[in-house]
C-alpha positions as CSV (number, residue, x, y, z in Angstrom):
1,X,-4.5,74.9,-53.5
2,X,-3.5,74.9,-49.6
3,X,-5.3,72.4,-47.3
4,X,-7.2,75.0,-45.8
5,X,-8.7,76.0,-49.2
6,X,-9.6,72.1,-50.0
7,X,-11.4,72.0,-46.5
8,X,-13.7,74.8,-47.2
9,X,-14.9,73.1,-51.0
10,X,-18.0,71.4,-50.7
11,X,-17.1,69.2,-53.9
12,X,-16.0,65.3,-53.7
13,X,-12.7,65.2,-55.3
14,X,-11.4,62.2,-57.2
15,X,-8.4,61.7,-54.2
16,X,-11.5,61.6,-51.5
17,X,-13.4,58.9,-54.0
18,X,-10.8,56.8,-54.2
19,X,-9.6,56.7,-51.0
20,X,-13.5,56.2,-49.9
21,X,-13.6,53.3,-52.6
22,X,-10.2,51.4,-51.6
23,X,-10.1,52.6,-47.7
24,X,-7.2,49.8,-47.0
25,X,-4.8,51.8,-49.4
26,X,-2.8,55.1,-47.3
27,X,-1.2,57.9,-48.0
28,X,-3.3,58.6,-51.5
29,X,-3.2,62.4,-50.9
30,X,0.0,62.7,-50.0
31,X,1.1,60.8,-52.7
32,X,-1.1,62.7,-55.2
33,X,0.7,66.0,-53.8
34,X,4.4,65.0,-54.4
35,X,3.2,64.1,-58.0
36,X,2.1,67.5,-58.2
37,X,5.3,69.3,-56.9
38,X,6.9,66.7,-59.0
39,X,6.0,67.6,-62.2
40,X,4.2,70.7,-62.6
41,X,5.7,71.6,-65.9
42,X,4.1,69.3,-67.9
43,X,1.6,69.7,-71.0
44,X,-1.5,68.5,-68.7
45,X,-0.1,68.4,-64.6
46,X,-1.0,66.4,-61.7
47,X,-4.3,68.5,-59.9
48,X,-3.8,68.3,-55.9
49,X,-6.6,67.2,-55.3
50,X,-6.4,64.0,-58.0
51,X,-7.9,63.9,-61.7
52,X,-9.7,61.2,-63.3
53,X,-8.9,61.9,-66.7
54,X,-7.7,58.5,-68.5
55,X,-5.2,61.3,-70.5
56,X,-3.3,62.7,-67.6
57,X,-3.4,58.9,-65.9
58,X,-1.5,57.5,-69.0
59,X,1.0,60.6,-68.9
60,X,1.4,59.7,-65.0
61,X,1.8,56.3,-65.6
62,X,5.0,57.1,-68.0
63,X,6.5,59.5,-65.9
64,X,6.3,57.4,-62.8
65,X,7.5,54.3,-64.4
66,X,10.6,55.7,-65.7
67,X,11.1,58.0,-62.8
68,X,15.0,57.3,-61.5
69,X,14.5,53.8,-63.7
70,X,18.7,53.9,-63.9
71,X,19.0,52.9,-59.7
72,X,18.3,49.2,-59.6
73,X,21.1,48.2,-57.6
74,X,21.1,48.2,-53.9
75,X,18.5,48.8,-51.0
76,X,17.3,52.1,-52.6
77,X,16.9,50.4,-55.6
78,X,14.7,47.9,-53.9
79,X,12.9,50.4,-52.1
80,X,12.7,52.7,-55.3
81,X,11.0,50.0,-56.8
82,X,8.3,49.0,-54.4
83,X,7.7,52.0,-54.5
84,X,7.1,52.9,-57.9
85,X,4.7,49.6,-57.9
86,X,2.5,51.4,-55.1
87,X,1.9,54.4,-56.8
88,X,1.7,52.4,-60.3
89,X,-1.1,50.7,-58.3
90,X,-2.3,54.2,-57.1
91,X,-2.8,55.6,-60.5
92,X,-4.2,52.1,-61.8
93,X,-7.0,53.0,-59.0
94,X,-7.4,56.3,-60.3
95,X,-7.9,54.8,-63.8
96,X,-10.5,52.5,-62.7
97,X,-12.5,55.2,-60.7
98,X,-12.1,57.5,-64.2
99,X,-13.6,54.1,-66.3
100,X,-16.4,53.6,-63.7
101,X,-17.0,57.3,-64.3
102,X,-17.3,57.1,-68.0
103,X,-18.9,53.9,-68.1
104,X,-21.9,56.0,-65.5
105,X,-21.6,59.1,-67.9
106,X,-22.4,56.9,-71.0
107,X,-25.1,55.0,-69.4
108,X,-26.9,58.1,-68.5
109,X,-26.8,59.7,-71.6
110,X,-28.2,56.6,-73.4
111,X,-31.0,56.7,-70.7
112,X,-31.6,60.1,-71.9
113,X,-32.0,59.7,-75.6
114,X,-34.2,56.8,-74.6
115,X,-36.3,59.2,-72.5
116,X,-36.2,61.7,-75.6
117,X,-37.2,59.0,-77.7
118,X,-40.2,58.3,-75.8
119,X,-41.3,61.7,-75.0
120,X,-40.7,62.4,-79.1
121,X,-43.6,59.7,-79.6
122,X,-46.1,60.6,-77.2
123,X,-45.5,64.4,-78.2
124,X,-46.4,63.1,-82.0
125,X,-49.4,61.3,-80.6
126,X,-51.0,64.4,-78.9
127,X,-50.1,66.7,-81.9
128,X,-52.4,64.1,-83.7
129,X,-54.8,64.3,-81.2
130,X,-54.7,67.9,-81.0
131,X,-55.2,68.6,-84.9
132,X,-58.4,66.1,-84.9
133,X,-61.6,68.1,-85.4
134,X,-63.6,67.8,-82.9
135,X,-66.4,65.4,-82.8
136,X,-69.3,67.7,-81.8
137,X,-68.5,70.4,-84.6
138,X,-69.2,69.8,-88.3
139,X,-66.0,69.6,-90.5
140,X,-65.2,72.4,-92.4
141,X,-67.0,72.8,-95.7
142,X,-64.5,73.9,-99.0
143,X,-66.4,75.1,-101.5
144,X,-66.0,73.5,-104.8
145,X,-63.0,74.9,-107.1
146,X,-64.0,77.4,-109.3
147,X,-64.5,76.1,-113.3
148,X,-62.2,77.9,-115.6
149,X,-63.6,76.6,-119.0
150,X,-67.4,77.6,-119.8
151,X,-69.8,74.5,-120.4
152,X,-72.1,75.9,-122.5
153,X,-70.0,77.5,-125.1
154,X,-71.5,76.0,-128.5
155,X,-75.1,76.7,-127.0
156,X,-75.1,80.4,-127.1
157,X,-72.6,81.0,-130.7
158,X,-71.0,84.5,-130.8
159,X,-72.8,86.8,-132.6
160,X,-70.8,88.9,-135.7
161,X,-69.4,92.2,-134.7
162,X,-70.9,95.3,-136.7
163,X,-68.9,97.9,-137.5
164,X,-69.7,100.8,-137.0
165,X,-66.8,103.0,-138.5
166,X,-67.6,106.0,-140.4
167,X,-67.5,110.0,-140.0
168,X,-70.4,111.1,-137.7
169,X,-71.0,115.1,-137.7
170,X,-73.7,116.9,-135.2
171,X,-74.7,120.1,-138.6
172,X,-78.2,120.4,-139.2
């Protein structure tokens, strides 16, 4: 992403947060870009514009820290040094930022189940409310089950069956 093309995005990215948040560090950007160019082959690269994810940090952190590690000797040594602290210190920025991000993210989202929680309860109470009959209006009336069995069986006795078999002609 050219600089032009950064200018023209309304978003805040992680470089501009923590360059707003430690304003007596320089050169964040720049720094952020050469770690781009740097490595761009890796599994997850260096974004231009900065990440804040605590995965890519870590994997920055390595590759920094053992970037030219072999050159200890001499001014470029020295200088190779202080500055691999800087950026060390950089990325341990960009960590924090990423933490204080989480740390918002998780606090919210508690917030939010608390809200749920609440607005479970009171949804409960007016479903209660709502299935009350009214006061005004008589409750509904069942009527009573229906009796299977027949009380007054041995009152009325079944009467014998005639039989009425036999061979019944219509000749006069």
């Amino acid at each position: 992403m050219s600089k032009v093309d950064r200018k023209n995005l309304k978003a805040v990215t992680p470089v501009e947060v923590v360059q707003k948040n430690n304003c007596l560090v320089k050169n964040i950007a720049k720094i952020s870009e050469k770690w781009h160019k740097r490595w761009p082959n890796i599994e997850q690269p260096w974004p231009v514009e900065g990440t804040l994810n605590p995965d890519v940090v870590k994997t920055m952190k390595a590759l920094v820290s053992t970037y030219k590690a072999d050159q200890k000797k001499g001014k470029k040594g020295e200088k190779r040094k202080e500055k691999r602290q800087m950026e060390l210190g950089i990325l341990q920025l960009f960590e924090e930022e990423g933490q204080r991000l989480i740390e918002a993210a998780k606090e919210k989202f508690e917030q939010g189940i608390e809200k749920m929680n609440k607005n479970a309860k009171k949804m409960k109470k007016l479903m209660a409310e709502i299935n009350t009959p009214f006061s005004h209006v008589d409750a509904v009336k069942k009527p009573p089950p229906y009796e299977k069995e027949v009380k007054f069986k041995e009152i009325y006795p079944q009467l014998p069956v005639i039989c009425q078999e036999g061979n019944y002609s219509n000749k006069r």
